[in-house]
C-alpha positions as CSV (number, residue, x, y, z in Angstrom):
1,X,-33.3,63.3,84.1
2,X,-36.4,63.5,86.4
3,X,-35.8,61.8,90.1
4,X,-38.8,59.6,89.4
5,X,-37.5,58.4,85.9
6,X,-36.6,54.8,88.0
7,X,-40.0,55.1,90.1
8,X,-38.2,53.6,93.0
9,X,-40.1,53.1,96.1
10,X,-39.0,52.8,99.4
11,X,-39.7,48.8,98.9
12,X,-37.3,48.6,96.0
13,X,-34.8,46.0,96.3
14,X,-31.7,48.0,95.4
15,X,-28.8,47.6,97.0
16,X,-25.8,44.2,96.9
17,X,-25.1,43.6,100.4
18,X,-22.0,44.9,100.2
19,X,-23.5,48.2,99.7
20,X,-26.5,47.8,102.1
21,X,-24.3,46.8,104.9
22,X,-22.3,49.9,104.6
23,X,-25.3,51.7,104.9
24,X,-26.2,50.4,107.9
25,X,-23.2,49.8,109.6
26,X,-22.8,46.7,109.7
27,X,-21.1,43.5,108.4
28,X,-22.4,41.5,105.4
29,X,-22.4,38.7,107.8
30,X,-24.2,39.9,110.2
31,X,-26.9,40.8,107.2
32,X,-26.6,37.1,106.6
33,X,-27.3,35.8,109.9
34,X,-30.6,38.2,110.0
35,X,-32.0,36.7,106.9
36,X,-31.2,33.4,108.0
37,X,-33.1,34.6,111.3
38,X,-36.2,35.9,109.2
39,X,-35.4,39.3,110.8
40,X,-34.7,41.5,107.7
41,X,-35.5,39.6,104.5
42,X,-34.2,41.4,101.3
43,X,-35.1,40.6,97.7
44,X,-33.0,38.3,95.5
45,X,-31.3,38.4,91.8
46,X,-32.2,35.7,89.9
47,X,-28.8,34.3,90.5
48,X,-29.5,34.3,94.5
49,X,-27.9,36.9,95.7
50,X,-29.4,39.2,98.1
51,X,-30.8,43.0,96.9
52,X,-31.7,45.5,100.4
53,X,-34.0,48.2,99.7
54,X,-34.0,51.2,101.7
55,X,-36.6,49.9,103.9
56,X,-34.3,46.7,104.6
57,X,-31.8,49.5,105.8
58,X,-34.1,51.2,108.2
59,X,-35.2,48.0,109.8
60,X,-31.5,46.7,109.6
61,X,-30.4,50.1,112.0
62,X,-33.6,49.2,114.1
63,X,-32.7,45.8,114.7
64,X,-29.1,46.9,115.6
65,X,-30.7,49.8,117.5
66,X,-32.7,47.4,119.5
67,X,-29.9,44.9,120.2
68,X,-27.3,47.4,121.1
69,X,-29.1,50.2,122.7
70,X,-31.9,48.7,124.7
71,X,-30.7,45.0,124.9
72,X,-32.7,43.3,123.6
73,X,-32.0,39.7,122.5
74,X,-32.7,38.6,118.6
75,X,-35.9,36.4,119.4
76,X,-37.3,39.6,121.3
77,X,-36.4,41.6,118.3
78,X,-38.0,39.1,115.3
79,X,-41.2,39.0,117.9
80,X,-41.6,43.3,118.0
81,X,-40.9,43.4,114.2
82,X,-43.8,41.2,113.7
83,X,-46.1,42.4,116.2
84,X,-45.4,46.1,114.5
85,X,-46.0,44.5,111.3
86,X,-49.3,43.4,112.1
87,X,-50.2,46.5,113.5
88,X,-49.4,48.6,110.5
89,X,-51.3,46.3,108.3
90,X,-54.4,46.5,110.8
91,X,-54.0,50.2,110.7
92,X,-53.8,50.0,107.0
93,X,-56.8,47.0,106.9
94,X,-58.9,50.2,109.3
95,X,-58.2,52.8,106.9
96,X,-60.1,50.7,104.0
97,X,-62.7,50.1,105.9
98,X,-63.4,53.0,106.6
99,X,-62.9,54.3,103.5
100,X,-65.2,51.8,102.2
101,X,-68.2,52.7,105.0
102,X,-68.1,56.2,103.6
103,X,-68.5,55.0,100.1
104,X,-71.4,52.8,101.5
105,X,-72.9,55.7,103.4
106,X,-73.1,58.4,100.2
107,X,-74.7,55.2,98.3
108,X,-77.6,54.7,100.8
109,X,-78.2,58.4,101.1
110,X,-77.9,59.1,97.5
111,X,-80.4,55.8,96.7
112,X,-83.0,57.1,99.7
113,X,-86.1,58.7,98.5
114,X,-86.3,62.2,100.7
115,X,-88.3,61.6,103.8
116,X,-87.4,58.3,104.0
């Protein structure tokens, strides 16, 4: 079976969070309180329960990463998420602007009369 038979993304809400706090090292109920927090917010099932995708997991170790490692408190932490966040999507919100500038540009040249 082809790897991309599922055409999982990285975004893909996955994993229980049994499973995802095993992959990150840490307890469920620590998962728990970072939801609760608004720090990492997994998917749900229709029944509630919480599904991690492999993002969630990255940002989960770079929460911990950011606690543990460089101190920083959870309020700090929630505050640089965010602020990376925004910056990715104005990165993203650039990209298509530009992309859409070019499109604009081979319009007005491909519309001008020569010598124009």
């Amino acid at each position: 079976m082809d790897a991309n038979y599922f055409d999982l993304s990285d975004d893909t809400p996955v994993y229980v969070i049994s499973v995802a706090a095993q992959l990150s090292g840490l307890h469920p109920q620590t998962l728990r309180q970072y939801d609760r927090l608004g720090l990492v917010c997994p998917g749900r099932t229709a029944g509630r329960g919480r599904l991690y995708s492999t993002r969630d997991i990255v940002q989960l170790r770079e929460v911990q990463r950011l606690s543990q490692e460089e101190g920083i408190n959870l309020a700090g932490i929630k505050r640089i998420l965010e602020l990376e966040n925004e910056a990715l999507r104005l990165r993203e919100e650039v990209h298509r602007l530009r992309a859409e500038m070019q499109m604009v540009k081979a319009l007005i040249r491909y519309e001008l009369p020569p010598g124009a």
